[in-house]
N, C-alpha and C positions, 0 to 999 in steps of 0.2 A: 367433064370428069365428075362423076358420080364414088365419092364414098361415104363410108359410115365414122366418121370421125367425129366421139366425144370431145371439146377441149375443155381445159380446167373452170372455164367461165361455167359452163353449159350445168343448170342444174339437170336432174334427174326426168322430172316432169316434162324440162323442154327436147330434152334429148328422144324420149318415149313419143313425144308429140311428133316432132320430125321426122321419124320413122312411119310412124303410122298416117301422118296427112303430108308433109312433102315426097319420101318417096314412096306412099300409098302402098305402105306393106297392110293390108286389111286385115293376113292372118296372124298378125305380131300378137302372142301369147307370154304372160308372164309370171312368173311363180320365184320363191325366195327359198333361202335354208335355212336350218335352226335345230339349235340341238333339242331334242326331248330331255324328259326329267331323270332318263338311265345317261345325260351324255351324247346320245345315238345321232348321228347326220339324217334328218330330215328334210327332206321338200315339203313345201305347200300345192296345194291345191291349184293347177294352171290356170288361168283365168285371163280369157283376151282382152287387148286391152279395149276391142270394141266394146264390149260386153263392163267393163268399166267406167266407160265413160258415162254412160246412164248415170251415173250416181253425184251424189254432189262430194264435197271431200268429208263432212263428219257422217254422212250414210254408212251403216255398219253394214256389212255383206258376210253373209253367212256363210258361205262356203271358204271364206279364207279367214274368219274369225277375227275380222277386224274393221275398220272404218276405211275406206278407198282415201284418205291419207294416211292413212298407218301401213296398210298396204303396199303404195307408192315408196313410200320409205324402207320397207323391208325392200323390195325388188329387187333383186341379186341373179336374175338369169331370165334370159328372153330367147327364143324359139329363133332358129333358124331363119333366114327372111327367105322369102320366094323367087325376089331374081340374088338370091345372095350365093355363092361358092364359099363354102368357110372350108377351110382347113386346118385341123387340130391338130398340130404335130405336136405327140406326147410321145414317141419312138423312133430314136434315134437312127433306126434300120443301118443301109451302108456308113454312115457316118460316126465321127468319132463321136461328138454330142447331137443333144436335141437342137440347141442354138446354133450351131453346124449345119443340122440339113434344115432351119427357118431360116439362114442364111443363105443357102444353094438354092431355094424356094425363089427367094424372091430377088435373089440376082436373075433366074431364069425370065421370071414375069418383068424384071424393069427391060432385060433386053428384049424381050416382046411387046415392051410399050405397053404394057397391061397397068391400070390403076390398082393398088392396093391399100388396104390400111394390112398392119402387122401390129399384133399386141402381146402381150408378156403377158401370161397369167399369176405371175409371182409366186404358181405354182413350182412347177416344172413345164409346162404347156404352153406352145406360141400357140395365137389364132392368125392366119391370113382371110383376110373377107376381101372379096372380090364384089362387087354390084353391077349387075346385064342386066336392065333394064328391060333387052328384048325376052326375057324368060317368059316376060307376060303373056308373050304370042303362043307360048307353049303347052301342050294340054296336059296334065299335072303327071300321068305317069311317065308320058319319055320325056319330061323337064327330068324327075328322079333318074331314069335310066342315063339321062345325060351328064346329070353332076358327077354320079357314082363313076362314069368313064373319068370325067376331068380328074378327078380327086384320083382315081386309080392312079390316072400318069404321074402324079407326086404322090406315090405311095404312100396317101395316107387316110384315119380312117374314113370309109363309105357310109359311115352312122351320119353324118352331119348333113347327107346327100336330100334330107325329109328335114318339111317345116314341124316333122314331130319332134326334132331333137331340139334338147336346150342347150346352152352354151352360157359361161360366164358374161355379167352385163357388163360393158366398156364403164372405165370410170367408178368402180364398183368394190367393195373385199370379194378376193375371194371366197369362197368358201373353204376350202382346205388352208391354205396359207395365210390368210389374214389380209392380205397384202393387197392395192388395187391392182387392178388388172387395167394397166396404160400402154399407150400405142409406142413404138421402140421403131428406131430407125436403123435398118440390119442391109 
């Protein structure tokens, strides 16, 4: 059983590390929010975290205007993993709430025996991550065309289906709510 579960031990650093050298996600990319000087929700600059490790932690890196510890610390959202299925459910669709159909979610996957982690984004938003291992064997378009099926069947959205999209980091504020974003047992 393979998943992605932060717990309240796990600093930030080891958790990014476990990701990228236990389950050898290579393309794990990472970028944070922050309001500009009008207020405005901004992202940084995405930045792998292959491409970080080069650095020592007071190295400043220019393209995210800060030091690969400062960095590290801001880090509020990481990319899609490659054998990952994430699921956003931010819409309610058939169901009375969103908590309702993250519920019917993953009563369907315990009774398929599927491993999941389930997280609250303290937003409005559950995430379900799923981790297949075998995705590696797949060659990166019909891996995308495959997820975007999976995700179709729990109607929900097919943006998460590409290691282009970000998602809230586990253990983490949100960015809209404040709030962390922790694994919830539904």
């Amino acid at each position: 059983m393979i998943i992605l579960d932060r717990t309240l031990a796990e600093n930030k650093q080891d958790f990014l590390w476990y990701i990228f050298n236990n389950l050898g996600c290579r393309e794990l990319t990472l970028a944070y929010s922050y309001k500009d000087k009008d207020d405005n929700l901004r992202f940084s600059k995405w930045l792998k975290y292959e491409e970080l490790e080069k650095y020592n932690p007071n190295d400043y890196i220019e393209s995210v205007y800060c030091t690969k510890q400062q960095f590290i610390e801001k880090v509020s959202h990481r990319s899609v993993l490659d054998i990952e299925i994430l699921m956003d459910i931010d819409d309610k669709g058939k169901y009375k709430t969103i908590k309702n159909k993250a519920i019917a979610i993953c009563k369907k996957l315990k009774g398929k025996k599927i491993d999941y982690v389930c997280s609250f984004t303290g937003s409005k938003s559950y995430h379900i991550s799923i981790l297949i291992p075998e995705f590696r064997n797949i060659q990166k378009e019909q891996l995308r065309q495959i997820k975007q099926l999976r995700l179709n069947k729990f109607n929900v959205d097919t943006q998460k289906s590409s290691v282009r999209s970000m998602i809230a980091l586990e253990g983490e504020h949100h960015y809209k709510s404040g709030k962390i974003k922790e694994k919830v047992l539904l």
